[in-house]
C-alpha positions as a Markdown table, in Angstrom:
| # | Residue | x | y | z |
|---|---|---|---|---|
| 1 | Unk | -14.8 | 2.1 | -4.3 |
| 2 | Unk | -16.1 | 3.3 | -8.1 |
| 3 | Unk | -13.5 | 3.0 | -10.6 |
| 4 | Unk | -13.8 | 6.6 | -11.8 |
| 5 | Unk | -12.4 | 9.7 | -11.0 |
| 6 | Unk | -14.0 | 12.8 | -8.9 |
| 7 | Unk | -13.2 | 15.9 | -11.2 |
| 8 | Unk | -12.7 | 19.1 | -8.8 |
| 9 | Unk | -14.2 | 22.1 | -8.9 |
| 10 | Unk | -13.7 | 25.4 | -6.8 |
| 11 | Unk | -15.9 | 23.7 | -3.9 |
| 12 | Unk | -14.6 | 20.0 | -3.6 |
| 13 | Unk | -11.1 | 21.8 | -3.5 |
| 14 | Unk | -11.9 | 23.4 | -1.0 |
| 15 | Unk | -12.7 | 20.2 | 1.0 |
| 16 | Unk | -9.6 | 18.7 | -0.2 |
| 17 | Unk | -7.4 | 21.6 | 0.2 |
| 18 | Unk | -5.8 | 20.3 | 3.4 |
| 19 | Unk | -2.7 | 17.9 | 3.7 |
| 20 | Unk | -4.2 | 15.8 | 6.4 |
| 21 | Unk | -7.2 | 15.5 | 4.4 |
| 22 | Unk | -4.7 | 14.7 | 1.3 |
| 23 | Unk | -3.0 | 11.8 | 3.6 |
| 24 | Unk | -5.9 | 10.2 | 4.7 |
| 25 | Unk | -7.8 | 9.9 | 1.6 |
| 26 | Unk | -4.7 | 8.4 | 0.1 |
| 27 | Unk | -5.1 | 6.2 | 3.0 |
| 28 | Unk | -8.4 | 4.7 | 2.2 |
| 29 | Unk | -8.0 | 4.9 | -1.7 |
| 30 | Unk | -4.6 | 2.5 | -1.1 |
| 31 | Unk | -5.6 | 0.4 | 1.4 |
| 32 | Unk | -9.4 | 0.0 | 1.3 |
| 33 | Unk | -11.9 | 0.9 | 4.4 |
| 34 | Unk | -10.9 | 2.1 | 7.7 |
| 35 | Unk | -11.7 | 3.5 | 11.5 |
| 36 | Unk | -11.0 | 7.0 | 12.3 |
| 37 | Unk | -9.4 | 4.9 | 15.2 |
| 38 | Unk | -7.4 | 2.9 | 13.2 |
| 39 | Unk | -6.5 | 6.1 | 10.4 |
| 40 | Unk | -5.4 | 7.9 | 13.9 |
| 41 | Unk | -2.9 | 5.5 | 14.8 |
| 42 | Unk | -1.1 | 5.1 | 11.2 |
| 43 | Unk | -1.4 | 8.8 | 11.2 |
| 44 | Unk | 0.2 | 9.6 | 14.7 |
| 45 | Unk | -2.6 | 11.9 | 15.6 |
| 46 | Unk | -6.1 | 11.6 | 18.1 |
| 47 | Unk | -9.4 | 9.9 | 17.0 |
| 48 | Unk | -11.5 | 13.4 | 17.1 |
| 49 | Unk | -8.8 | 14.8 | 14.9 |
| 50 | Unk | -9.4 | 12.1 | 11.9 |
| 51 | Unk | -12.8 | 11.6 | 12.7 |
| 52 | Unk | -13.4 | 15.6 | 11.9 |
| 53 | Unk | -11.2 | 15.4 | 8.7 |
| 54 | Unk | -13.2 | 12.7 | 8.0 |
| 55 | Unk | -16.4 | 13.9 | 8.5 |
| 56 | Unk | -15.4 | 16.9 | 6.1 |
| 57 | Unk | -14.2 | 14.7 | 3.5 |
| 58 | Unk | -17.4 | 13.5 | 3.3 |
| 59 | Unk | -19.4 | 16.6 | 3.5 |
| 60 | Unk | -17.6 | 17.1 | 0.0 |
| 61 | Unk | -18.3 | 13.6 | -1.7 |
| 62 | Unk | -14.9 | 12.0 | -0.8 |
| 63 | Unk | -15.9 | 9.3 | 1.6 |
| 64 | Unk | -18.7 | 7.4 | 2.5 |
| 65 | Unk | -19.8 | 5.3 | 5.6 |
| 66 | Unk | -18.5 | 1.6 | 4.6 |
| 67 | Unk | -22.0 | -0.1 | 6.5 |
| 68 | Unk | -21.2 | -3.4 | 6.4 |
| 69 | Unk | -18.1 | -3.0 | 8.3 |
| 70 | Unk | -19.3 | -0.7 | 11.3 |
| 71 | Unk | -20.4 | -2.6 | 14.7 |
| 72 | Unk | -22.4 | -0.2 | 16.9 |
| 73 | Unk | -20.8 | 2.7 | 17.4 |
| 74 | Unk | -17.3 | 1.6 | 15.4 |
| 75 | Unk | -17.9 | 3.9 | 12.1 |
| 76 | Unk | -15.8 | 2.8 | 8.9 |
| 77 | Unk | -15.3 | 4.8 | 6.0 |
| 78 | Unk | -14.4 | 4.1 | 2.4 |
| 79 | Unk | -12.6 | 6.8 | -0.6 |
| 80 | Unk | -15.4 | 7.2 | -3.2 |
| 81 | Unk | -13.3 | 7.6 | -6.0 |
| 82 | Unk | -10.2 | 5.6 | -7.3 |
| 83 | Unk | -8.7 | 9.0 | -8.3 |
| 84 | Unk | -9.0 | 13.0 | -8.1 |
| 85 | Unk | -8.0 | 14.9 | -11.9 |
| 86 | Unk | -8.0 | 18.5 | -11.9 |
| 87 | Unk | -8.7 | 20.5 | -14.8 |
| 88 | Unk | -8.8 | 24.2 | -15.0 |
| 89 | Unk | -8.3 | 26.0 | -11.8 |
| 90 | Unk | -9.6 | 29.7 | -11.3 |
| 91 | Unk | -7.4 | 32.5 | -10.4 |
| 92 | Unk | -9.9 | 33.0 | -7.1 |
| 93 | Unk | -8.9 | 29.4 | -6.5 |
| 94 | Unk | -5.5 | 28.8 | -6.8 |
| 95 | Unk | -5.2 | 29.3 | -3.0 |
| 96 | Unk | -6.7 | 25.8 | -2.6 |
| 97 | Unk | -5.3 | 24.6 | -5.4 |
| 98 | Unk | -1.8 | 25.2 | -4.1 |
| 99 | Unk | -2.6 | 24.0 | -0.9 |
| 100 | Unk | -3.8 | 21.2 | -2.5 |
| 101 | Unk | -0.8 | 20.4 | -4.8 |
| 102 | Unk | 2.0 | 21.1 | -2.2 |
| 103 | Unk | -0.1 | 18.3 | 0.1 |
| 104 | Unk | 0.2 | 16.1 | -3.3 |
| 105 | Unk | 3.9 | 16.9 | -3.8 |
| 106 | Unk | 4.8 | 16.0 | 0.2 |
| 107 | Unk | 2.9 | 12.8 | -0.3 |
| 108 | Unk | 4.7 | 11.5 | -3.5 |
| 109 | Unk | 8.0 | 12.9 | -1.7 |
| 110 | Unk | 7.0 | 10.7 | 2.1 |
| 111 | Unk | 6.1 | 7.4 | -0.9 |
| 112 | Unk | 9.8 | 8.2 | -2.7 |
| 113 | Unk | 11.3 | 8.4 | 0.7 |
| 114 | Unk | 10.0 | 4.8 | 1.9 |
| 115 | Unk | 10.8 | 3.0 | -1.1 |
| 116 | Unk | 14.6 | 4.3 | -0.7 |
| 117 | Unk | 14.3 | 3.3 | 2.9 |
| 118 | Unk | 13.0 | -0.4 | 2.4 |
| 119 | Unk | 15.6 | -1.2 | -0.5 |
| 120 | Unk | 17.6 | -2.5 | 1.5 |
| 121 | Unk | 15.4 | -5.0 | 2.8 |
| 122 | Unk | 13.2 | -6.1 | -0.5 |
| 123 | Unk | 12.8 | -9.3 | -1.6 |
| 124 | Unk | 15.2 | -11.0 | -4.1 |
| 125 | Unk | 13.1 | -10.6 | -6.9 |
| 126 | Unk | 12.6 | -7.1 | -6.3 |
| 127 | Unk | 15.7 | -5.8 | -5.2 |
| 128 | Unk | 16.9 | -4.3 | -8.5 |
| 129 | Unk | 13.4 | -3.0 | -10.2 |
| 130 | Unk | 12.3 | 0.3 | -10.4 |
| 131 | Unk | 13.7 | 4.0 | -11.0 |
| 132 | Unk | 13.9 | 7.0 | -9.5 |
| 133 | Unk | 14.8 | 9.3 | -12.5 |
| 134 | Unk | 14.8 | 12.5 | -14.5 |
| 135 | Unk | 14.2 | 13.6 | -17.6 |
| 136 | Unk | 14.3 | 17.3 | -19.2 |
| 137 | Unk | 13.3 | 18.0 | -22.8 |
| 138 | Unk | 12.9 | 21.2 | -24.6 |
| 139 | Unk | 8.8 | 21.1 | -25.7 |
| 140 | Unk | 6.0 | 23.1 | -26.6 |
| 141 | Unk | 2.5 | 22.8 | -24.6 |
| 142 | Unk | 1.1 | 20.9 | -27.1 |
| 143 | Unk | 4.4 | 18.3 | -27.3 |
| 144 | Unk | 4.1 | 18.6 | -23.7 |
| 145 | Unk | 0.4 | 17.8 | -23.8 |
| 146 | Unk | 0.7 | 14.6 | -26.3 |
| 147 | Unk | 4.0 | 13.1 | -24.4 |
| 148 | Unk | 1.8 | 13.1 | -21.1 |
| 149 | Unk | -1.2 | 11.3 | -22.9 |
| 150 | Unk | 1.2 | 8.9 | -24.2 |
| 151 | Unk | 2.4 | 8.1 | -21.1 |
| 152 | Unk | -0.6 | 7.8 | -19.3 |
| 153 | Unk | -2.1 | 5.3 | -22.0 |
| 154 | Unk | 0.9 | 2.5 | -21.3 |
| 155 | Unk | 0.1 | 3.1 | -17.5 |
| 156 | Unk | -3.5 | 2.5 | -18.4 |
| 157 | Unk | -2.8 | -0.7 | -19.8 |
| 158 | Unk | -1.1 | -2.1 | -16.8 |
| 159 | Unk | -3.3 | -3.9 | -13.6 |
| 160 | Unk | -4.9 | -0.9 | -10.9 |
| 161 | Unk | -4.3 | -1.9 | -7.2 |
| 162 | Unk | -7.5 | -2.4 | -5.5 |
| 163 | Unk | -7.4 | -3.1 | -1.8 |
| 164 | Unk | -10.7 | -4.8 | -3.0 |
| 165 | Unk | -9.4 | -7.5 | -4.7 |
| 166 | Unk | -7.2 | -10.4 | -3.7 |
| 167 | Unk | -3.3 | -9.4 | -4.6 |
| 168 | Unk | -2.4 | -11.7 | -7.6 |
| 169 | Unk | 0.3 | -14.0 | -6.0 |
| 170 | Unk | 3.8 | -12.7 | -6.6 |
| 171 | Unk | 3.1 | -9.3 | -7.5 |
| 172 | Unk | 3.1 | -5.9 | -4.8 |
| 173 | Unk | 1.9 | -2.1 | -5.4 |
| 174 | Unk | 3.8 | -0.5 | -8.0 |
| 175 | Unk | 3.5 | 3.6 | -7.4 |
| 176 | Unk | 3.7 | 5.2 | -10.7 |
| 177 | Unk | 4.7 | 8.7 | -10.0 |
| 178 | Unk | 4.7 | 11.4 | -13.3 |
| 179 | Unk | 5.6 | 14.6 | -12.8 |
| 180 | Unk | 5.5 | 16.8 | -15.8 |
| 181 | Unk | 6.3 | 20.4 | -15.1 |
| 182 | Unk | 7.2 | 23.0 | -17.4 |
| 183 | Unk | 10.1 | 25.2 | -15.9 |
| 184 | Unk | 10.6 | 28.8 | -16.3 |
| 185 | Unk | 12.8 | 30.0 | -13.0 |
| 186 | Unk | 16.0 | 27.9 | -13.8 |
| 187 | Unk | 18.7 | 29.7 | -14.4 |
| 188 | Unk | 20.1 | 29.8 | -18.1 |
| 189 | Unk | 23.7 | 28.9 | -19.0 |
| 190 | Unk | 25.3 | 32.0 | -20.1 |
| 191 | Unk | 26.9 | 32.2 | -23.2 |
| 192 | Unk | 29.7 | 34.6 | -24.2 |
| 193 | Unk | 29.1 | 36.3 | -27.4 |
| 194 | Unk | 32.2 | 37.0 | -29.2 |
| 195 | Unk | 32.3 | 40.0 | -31.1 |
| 196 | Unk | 33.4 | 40.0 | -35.0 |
């Protein structure tokens, strides 16, 4: 897997603009090579099934055969990319994009979900770290802009997971998930004006 990114466009969302597709790329990017055997079993649903999501993933530049695994006619397959940034989305787009971002949202909800589920059973050293907070500040776009680049550089500066590499002894996957989404539906307090 490359260290960079894959920057979409109107025609690799369009490859990725299905949640099953969304799921099993996270698969591959966070746990290195698989079968669309194997991906059907962690995923509850038939080989052919995976196997064609995979076979579209590809056609957009999302996977790639992993050779040096396969064994006549056992096929593995590999994410491409470490990540997936998207820029500017088109108003004929945004169809995909949605799609696309609601498959994102479910996925960081299912990750949020198991970690509440396994607290109960972590490890000593463990059992207290992390957060599952919230946040709401009153910003401009370009405030809003420079507070997510800050926050993105002191994640940057912290060790990437790579199902590549040996895990470093006593350490785990950390998810970092940001979410920063500027609100206009909420509903306002209401405040009484008082009349001189």
């Amino acid at each position: 897997m490359s260290n960079d990114r894959i920057h979409l466009d109107p025609r690799t969302l369009r490859g990725l603009a299905h949640p099953l597709r969304v799921r099993i790329l996270t698969l591959l990017r966070d746990n290195g090579p698989s079968t669309a055997t194997l991906l059907a079993q962690r995923l509850g649903l038939s080989s052919a099934a995976t196997s064609y999501h995979l076979r579209q993933l590809s056609l957009y530049g999302f996977v790639a055969d992993e050779p040096e695994q396969g064994t006549g006619r056992e096929r593995w397959w590999h994410a491409v990319h470490r990540g997936t940034t998207v820029d500017r989305v088109d108003p004929e787009s945004f169809g995909d994009f949605e799609i696309y971002l609601r498959a994102i949202a479910a996925e960081y909800a299912a990750r949020m979900d198991r970690a509440i589920s396994e607290m109960p059973t972590r490890p000593a050293p463990w059992a207290h770290v992390g957060t599952l907070s919230s946040w709401t500040r009153q910003l401009d776009p370009a405030e809003t802009q420079a507070m997510l680049a800050e926050l993105t550089e002191v994640i940057d500066r912290y060790r990437l997971a790579d199902p590549d590499v040996a895990d470093p002894e006593g350490t785990t996957r950390v998810h970092v998930q940001l979410q920063v989404l500027p609100v206009f539906d909420e509903v306002q307090p209401v405040i009484d004006e008082v009349q001189p």
